[in-house]
Structure formats: structure tokens, C-alpha cells
C-alpha positions as semicolon CSV with decimal commas, in nm:
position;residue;x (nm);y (nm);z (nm)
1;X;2,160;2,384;0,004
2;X;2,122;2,137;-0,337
3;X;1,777;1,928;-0,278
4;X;1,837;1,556;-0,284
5;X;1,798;1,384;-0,595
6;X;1,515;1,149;-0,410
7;X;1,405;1,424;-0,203
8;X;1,047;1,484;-0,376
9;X;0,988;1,115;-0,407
10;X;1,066;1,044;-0,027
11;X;0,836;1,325;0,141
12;X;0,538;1,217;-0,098
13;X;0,611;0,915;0,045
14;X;0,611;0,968;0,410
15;X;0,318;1,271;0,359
16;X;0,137;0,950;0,292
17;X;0,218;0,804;0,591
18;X;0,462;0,552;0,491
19;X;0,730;0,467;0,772
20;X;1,056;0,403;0,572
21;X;1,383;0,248;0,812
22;X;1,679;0,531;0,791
23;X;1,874;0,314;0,583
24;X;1,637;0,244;0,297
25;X;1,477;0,627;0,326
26;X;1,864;0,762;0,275
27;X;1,919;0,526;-0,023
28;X;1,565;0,686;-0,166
29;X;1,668;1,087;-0,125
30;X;2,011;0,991;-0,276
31;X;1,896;0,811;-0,574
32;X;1,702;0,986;-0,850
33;X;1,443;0,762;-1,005
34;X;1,405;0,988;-1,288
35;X;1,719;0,871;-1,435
36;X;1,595;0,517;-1,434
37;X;1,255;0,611;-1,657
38;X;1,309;0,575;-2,047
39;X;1,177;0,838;-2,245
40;X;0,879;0,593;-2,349
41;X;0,655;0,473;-2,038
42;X;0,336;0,315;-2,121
43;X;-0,026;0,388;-1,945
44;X;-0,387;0,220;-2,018
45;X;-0,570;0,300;-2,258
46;X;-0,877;0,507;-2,156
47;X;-1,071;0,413;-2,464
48;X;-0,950;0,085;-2,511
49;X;-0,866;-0,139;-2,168
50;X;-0,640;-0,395;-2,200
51;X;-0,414;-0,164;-2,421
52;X;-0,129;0,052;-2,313
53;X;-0,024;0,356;-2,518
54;X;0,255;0,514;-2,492
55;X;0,356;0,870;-2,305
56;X;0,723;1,025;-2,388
57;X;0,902;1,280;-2,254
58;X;0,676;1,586;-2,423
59;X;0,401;1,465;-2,188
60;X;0,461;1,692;-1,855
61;X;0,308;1,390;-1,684
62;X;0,625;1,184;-1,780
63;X;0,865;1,419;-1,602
64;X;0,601;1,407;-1,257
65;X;0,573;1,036;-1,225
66;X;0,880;0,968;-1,178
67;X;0,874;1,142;-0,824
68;X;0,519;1,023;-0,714
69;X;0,379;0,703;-0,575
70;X;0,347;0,529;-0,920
71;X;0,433;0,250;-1,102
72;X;0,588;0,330;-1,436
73;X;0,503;0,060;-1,718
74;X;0,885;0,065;-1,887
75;X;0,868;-0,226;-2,144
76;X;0,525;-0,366;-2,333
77;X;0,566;-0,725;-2,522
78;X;0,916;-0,810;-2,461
79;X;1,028;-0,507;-2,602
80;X;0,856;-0,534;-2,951
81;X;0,475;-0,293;-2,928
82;X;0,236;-0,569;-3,036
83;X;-0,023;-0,227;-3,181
84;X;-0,341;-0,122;-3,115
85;X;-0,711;-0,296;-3,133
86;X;-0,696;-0,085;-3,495
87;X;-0,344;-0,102;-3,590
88;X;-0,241;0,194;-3,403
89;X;0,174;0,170;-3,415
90;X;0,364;0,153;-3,085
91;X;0,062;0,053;-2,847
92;X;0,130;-0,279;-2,601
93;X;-0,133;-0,511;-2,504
94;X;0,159;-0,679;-2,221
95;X;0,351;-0,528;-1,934
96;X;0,646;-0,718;-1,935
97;X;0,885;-0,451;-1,762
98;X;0,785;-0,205;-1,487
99;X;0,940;0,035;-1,244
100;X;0,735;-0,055;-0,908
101;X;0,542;0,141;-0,695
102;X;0,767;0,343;-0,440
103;X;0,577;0,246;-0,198
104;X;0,560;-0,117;-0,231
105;X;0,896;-0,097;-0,356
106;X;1,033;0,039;-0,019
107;X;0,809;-0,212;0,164
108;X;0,980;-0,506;0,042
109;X;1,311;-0,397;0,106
110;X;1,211;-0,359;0,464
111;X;1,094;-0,713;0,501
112;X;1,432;-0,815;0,329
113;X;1,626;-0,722;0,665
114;X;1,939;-0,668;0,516
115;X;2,247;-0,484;0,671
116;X;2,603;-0,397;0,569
117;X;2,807;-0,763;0,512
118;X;2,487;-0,923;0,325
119;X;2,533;-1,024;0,026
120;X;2,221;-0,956;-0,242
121;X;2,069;-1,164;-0,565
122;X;1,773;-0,951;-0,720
123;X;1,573;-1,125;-0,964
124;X;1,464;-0,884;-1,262
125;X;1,678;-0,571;-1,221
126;X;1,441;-0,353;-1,464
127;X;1,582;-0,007;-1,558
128;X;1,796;-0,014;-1,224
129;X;1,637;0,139;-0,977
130;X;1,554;-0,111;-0,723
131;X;1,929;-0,228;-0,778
132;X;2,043;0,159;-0,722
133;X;1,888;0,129;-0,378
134;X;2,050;-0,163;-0,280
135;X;2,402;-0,059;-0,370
136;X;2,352;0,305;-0,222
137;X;2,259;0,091;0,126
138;X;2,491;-0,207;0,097
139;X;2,695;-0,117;-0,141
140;X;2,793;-0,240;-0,558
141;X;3,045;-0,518;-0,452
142;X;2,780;-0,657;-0,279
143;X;2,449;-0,671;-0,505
144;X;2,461;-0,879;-0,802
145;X;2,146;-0,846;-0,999
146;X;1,990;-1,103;-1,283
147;X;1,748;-0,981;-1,595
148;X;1,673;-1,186;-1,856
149;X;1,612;-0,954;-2,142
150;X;1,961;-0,880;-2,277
151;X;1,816;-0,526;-2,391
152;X;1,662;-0,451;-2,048
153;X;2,022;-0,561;-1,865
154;X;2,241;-0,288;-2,102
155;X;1,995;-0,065;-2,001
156;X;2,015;-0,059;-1,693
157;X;2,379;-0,068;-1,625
158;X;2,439;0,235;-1,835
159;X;2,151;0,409;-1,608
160;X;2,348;0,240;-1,284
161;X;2,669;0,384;-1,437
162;X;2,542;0,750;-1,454
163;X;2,400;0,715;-1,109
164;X;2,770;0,615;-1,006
165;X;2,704;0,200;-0,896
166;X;2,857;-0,071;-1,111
167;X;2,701;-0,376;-0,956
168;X;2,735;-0,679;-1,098
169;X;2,446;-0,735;-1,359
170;X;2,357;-1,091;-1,537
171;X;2,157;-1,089;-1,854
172;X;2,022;-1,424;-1,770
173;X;1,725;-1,623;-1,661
174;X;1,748;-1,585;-1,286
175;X;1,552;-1,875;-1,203
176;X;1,838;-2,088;-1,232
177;X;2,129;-2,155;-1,034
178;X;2,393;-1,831;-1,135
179;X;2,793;-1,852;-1,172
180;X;2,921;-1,550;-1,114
181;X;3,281;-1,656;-1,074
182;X;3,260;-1,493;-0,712
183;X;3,342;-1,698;-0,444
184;X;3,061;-1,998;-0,353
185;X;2,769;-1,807;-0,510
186;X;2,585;-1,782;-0,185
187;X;2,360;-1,486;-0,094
188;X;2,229;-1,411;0,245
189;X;1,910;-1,239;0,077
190;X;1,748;-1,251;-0,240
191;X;1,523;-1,028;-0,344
192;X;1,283;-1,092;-0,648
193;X;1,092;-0,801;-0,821
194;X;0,868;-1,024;-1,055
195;X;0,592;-1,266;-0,879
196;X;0,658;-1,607;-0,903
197;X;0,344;-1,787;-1,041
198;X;0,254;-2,130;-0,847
199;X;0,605;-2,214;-0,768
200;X;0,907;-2,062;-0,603
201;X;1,220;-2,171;-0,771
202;X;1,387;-2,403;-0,502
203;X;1,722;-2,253;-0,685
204;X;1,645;-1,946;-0,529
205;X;1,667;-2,147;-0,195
206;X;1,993;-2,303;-0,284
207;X;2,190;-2,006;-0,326
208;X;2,095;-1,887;0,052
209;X;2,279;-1,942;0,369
210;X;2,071;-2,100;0,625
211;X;1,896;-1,819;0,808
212;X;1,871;-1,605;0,501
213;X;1,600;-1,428;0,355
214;X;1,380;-1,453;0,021
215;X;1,151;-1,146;-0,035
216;X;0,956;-1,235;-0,372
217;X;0,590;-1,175;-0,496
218;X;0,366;-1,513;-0,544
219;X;0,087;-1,558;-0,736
220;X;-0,169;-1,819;-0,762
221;X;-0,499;-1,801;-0,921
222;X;-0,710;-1,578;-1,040
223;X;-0,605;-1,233;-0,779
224;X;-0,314;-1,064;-0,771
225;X;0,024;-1,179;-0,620
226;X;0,113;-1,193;-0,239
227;X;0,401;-1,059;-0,063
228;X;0,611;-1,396;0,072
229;X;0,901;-1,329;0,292
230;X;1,108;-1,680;0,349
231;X;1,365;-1,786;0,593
232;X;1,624;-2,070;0,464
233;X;1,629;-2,403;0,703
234;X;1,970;-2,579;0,764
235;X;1,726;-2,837;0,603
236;X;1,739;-2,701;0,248
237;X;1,356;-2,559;0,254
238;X;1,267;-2,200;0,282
239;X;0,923;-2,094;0,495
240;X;0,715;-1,846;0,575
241;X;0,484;-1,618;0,569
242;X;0,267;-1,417;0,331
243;X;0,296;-1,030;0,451
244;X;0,155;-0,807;0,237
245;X;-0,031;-0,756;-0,111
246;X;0,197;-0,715;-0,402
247;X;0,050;-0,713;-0,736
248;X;0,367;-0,821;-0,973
249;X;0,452;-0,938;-1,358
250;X;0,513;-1,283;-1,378
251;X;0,823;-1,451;-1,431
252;X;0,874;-1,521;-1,815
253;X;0,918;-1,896;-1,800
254;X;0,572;-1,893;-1,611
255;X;0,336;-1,624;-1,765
256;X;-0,025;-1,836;-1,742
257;X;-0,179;-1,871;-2,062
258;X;-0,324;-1,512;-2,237
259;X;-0,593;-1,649;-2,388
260;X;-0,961;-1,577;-2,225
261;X;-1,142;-1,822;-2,075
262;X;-1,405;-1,873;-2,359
263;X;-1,153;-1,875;-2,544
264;X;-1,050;-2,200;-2,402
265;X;-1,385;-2,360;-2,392
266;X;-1,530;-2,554;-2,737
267;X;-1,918;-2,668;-2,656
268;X;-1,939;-2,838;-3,002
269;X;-1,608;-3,078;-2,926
270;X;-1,667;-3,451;-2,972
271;X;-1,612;-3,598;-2,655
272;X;-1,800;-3,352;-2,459
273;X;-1,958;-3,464;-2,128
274;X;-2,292;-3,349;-2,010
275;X;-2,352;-3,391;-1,591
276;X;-2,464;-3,236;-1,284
277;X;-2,285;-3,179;-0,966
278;X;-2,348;-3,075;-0,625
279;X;-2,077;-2,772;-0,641
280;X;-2,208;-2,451;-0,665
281;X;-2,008;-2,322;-0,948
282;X;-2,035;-1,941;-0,807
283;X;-1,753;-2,058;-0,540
284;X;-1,509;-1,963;-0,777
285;X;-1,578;-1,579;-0,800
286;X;-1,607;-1,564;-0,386
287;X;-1,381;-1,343;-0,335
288;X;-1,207;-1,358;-0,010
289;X;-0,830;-1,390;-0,044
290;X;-0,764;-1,668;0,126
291;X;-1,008;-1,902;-0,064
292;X;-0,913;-1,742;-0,396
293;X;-0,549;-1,856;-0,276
294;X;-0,641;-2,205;-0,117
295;X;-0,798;-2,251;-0,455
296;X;-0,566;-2,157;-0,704
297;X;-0,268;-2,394;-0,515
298;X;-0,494;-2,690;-0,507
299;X;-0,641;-2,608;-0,816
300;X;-0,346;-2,569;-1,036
301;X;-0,361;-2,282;-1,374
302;X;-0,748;-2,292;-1,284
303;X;-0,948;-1,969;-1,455
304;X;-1,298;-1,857;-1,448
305;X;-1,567;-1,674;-1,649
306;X;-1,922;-1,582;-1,470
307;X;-2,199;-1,510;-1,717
308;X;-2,499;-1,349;-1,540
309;X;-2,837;-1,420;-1,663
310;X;-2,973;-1,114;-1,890
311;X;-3,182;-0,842;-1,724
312;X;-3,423;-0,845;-1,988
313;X;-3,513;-1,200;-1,922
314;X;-3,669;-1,172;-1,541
315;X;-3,767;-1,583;-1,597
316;X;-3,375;-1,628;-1,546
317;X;-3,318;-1,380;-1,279
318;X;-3,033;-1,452;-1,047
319;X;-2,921;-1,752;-1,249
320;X;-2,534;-1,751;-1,439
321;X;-2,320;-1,960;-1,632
322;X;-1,994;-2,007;-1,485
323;X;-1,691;-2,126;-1,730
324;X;-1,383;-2,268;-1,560
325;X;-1,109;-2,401;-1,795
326;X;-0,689;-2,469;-1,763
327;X;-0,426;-2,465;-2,016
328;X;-0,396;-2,809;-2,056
329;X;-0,758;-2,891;-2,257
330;X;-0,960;-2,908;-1,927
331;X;-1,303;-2,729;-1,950
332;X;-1,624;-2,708;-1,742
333;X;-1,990;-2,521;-1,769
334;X;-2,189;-2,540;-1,471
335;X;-2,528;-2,389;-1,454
336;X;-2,613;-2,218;-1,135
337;X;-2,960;-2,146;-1,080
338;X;-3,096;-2,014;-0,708
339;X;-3,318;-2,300;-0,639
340;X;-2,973;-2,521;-0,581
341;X;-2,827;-2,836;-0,665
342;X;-2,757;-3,050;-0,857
343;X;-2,632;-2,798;-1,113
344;X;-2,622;-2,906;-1,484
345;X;-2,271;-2,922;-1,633
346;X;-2,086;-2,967;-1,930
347;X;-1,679;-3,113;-1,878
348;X;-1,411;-3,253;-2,142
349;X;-1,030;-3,269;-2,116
350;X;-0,856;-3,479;-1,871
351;X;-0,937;-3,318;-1,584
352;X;-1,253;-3,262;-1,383
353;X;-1,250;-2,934;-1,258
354;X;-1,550;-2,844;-1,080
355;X;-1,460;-3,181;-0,822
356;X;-1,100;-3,074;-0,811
357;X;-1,278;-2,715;-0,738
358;X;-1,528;-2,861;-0,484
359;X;-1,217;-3,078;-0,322
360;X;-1,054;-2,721;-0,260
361;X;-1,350;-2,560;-0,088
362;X;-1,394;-2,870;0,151
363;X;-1,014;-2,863;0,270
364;X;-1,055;-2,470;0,310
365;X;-1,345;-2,499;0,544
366;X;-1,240;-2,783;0,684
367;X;-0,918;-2,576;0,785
368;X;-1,135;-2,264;0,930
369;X;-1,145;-2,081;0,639
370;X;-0,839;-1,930;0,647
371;X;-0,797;-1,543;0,515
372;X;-0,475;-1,443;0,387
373;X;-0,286;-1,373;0,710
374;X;-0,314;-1,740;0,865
375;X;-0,182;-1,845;0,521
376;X;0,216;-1,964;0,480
377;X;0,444;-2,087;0,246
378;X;0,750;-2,374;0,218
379;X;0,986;-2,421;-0,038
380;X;1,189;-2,724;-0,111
381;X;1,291;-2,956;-0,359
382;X;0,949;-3,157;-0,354
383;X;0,784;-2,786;-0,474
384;X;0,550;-2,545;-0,333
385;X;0,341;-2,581;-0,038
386;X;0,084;-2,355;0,094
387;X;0,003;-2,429;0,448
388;X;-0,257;-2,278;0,712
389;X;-0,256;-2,207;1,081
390;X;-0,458;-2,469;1,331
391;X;-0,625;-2,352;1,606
392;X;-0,356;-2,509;1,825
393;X;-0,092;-2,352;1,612
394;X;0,014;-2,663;1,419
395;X;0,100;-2,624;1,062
396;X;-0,131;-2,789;0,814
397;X;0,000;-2,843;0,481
398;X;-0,208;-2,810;0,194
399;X;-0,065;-2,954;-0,124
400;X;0,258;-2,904;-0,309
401;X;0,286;-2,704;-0,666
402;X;0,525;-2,909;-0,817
403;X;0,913;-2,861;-0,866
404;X;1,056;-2,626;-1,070
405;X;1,447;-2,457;-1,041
């Protein structure tokens, strides 16, 4: 008997203990993700973090990826190799195309419930092989699939074509409202595999019968994106919950700002504001999930840099220098040292971060501290709202990102 083309990729996948539903673990053994990875796929540097080099087909790792539980970098800088920290030719320093994780790719089709008669938008069809999945299940006349690199979208219908789907594919920005020319452009599900960064395109809500689903990463902050699943309201809004970890790209039209923190901050700036403040600037590196996500909603574009005190210097032991700056101008120093407030600050721009920063922790604890899984999201035309869970199960909204789509 021939193997199934997925075959490989779906036992490593349930060897590792993943449960996949019959429909979506037939649509992985019939669908050969090798024939969605280009002969280029890009890795991190070893020597060099925060560069990707690329591995081709000589590489016998190339060839053994593509049936394993890995994400596959397919595209660096839109498609044109920015180089290496020396010049080195064909190196990236962005990810800006990816085929997902197996695993995490087969988890979010799950939460996307769909069955045979749904109609499908996918935001950011990649090479194709997300899209290859959802025609095998549902079928091509029903998947219509929107990538905004024109480059990326031939791509992947040639590798669609070979695999024997011809969905409909839309070299466009997918954020948008779409006109397909097919009946009332309405989808029952959409399905987005880039994160959404702060907002959730209300478009996306508009094109989706009332009871329909939205599966999409989210990202706010400063830790990677969120698995949101929605359900559409005969009201025009979109809720629910956040499921899952899902660490994404970012939409195009909302990449945050590349530049590093310091690189945001100017000390010697007329205008500069020395202060104190009660805040202890080391909130912003706590790290549980929920804060980190409270935070970065009600503290919009908001990134940090800690600076811990040298070892050499045992006078200043314990103490740090924590930078927090947005895109927008906005800066802040505060000084933490053990002994406590009032910490000594520096501030300029137009906003003042570390109160908009101390604002955020007092709503979080005044809400219980929520962690990730008491944490929900609503979409509608007003924006993004993040909302918590009360202890008597009434919803407690939290702010709104504003519109966008």
C-alpha cells in the first residue's frame, strides 16, 4: 500500500500526544506539506540572534522539517534579505512569512468548528498549506483565501494547483472588507494565520453570519500572541474567549515599531522632565500573562528595557533602571532601588507612562488579578475590548483599543 502524503507528519503528531478530530487528521495524511516549503527556509542564526540565515534544499534538514512539528520561516523582509550584521548576502533580520507549527496549526482549525456547507475567509494564505487543509476538509468552492504579498499569493496557488485545489486566492490586504464577486461575501468562519496586534479588524466581523466563528492570533504587549476564538452577535460584535498560546507574525499594516527601546529614549532632549513616582517600575517585567496582557491593552504600543545594576558594584546591588517608551515620542526612566518609593524618574513626550502603567496595575488587582484564562475579548465597531471574569460571573470591561477595519 502507497504511504499517505501526510502520513509522517500526522503520527509525529499524535506520538506526541496531540488529539486531532477525524476530519482535520484526514485532511493532514492527504496533504503533503513538503510541497508547500520553497527551496529557501530561513533558521536563527546561532552566532548572531536576531538574524536568520538561510537553509536550501542541499541541507538534509530541509527535506526533514517539513514532516516534523516545526515551523518553517518561508519569507524574511517582505521578500527582499535585508543581509547579515557583516554584510553577509541573503541573511533576514524579519520573519514576515512562515509555515506554522503543525501542531498549533491543527489546533486552531479545531477551535474553528467548521463542517461541510461553511463557507471559509483565511487571512494570510502563506505558501498554501493551511489553505490545502481547508479545501481537502470543506472543499475549494468553499475557501477563499486573502495574502497581501502579490509574490507570496502566485506562490501559493501554483503549490495549491499541484496539490490538486484551486481555491479562490486574493492578493490583497485582508483586513478590509473583500469583493469577491460571489454571492453576499459572507463567511460563516474566518480563520486568520497572522496575529492581530491591539485590534481585531471589526471587517473581519462584518463579513460573518451571526453565530459564526473568528479563529485569529492577538497580540498585545510585550509577550507573544494569544489564541482568540470569537462568536458573531446578531448585534454586529464578535466575543470571546482567549484559548490557547499562539505565538504569530503580525499583520503588516500593524507591525509595532522595530526599533529597541533605547533606541527610543534621548536623556539629553530639551524638554526632559525629572520626577519621582510611587510605581515600582519593575511591574512591567512581572511576568504573569494576564498582567503582561491587562497591561499592554490599557497601555497601548507600551515597551520596556530593565537594566540591572552591575555585579561589580555590590553598593548598587539589587537596584535597575527600567526604560519604558511608545512609538509616538513618549519616554520614561524610573529608578528602582530595594529600599522603595518614591522612585526617581525621568519622562518627556506627551504621554506619562509610568501613571498610565501604574493605572493598569490598579484595575488588574482591583479585578483579582486575572491570569490568562479568566481573560476575554469583544469586537465591534467602537474597537477592541479586553474584559475579565467577576467573581459572580459578570463581565468587566477593561478598555477599548481603538477602531480599525
Amino acid at each position: 500500500m502507497t504511504a499517505l502524503p501526510g502520513a509522517r507528519l500526522a503520527r509525529a503528531l499524535t506520538i506526541a500526544g496531540q488529539v486531532i478530530d477525524p476530519q482535520w487528521h484526514r485532511a493532514i495524511l492527504a496533504v503533503d506539506r513538503a510541497q508547500f516549503v520553497p527551496d529557501t527556509v530561513w533558521v536563527t542564526s546561532t552566532d548572531h540572534p536576531g538574524y536568520y540565515v538561510p537553509v536550501t534544499r542541499d541541507d538534509p534538514d530541509h527535506a526533514r522539517w517539513a514532516h516534523e512539528d516545526y515551523a518553517l520561516a518561508t519569507q524574511v523582509d517582505d521578500g527582499d534579505p535585508a543581509g547579515g550584521p557583516d554584510g553577509e548576502p541573503g541573511w533576514g533580520r524579519l520573519r514576515t512569512s512562515s509555515l506554522s507549527q503543525p501542531s498549533l496549526v491543527v489546533a486552531m482549525l479545531q477551535q474553528l468548528d467548521a463542517v461541510d456547507g461553511h463557507r471559509v475567509l483565511e487571512i494570510g494564505t502563506g505558501t498554501g498549506y493551511n489553505t490545502a487543509l481547508l479545501c481537502h476538509a470543506l472543499g475549494e468552492k468553499a475557501v477563499v483565501s486573502a495574502e497581501i504579498d502579490k509574490e507570496l499569493a502566485r506562490v501559493a496557488v501554483d503549490n495549491l494547483a499541484r496539490a490538486g485545489y484551486a481555491p479562490m486566492v486574493l492578493d490583497t490586504d485582508g483586513t478590509g472588507p473583500l469583493e469577491t464577486g460571489v454571492g453576499a461575501d459572507m463567511y460563516h468562519r474566518v480563520l486568520s494565520t497572522v496575529a492581530a496586534r491591539g485590534r481585531i479588524p471589526h471587517a473581519w466581523v462584518r463579513q460573518v453570519w451571526p453565530g459564526g466563528v473568528i479563529v485569529t492570533p492577538f497580540e498585545v504587549g510585550n509577550v507573544p500572541g494569544v489564541l482568540v476564538r470569537l462568536v458573531v452577535q446578531e448585534d454586529g460584535t464578535a466575543t470571546g474567549r482567549i484559548v490557547d498560546d499562539a505565538p504569530f507574525m503580525v499583520l503588516r499594516s500593524q507591525r509595532p515599531d522595530p526599533r529597541r527601546v533605547r533606541e527610543l529614549v534621548d536623556e539629553d532632549a530639551p524638554g526632559v522632565r525629572a520626577g519621582s513616582t510611587d510605581v515600582n517600575p519593575r511591574l512591567v517585567a512581572y511576568r504573569d500573562q494576564g498582567w503582561q496582557l491587562v497591561l499592554g491593552h490599557l497601555a497601548p504600543d507600551l515597551r520596556y528595557a530593565v537594566y540591572e545594576a552591575a555585579e561589580d558594584r555590590p553598593e548598587w546591588a539589587g537596584e535597575a533602571s527600567v526604560y519604558v517608551a511608545t512609538p509616538d515620542g513618549s519616554w520614561a526612566l524610573g529608578e528602582y532601588v530595594p529600599a522603595g518609593g518614591p522612585y526617581s524618574t525621568k519622562r518627556a513626550g506627551p504621554r506619562d507612562l509610568w501613571a498610565e502603567i501604574g493605572a493598569a496595575w490598579e484595575e488588574w488587582t482591583r479585578w483579582g488579578k486575572p491570569g490568562r484564562d479568566q481573560l476575554g475579548v469583544t469586537v465591534d465597531q467602537e474597537g477592541t475590548r479586553l474584559w475579565a471574569d467577576a467573581p459572580a460571573g459578570v463581565l468587566r470591561p477593561m478598555g477599548t483599543a481603538a477602531a480599525a477595519g
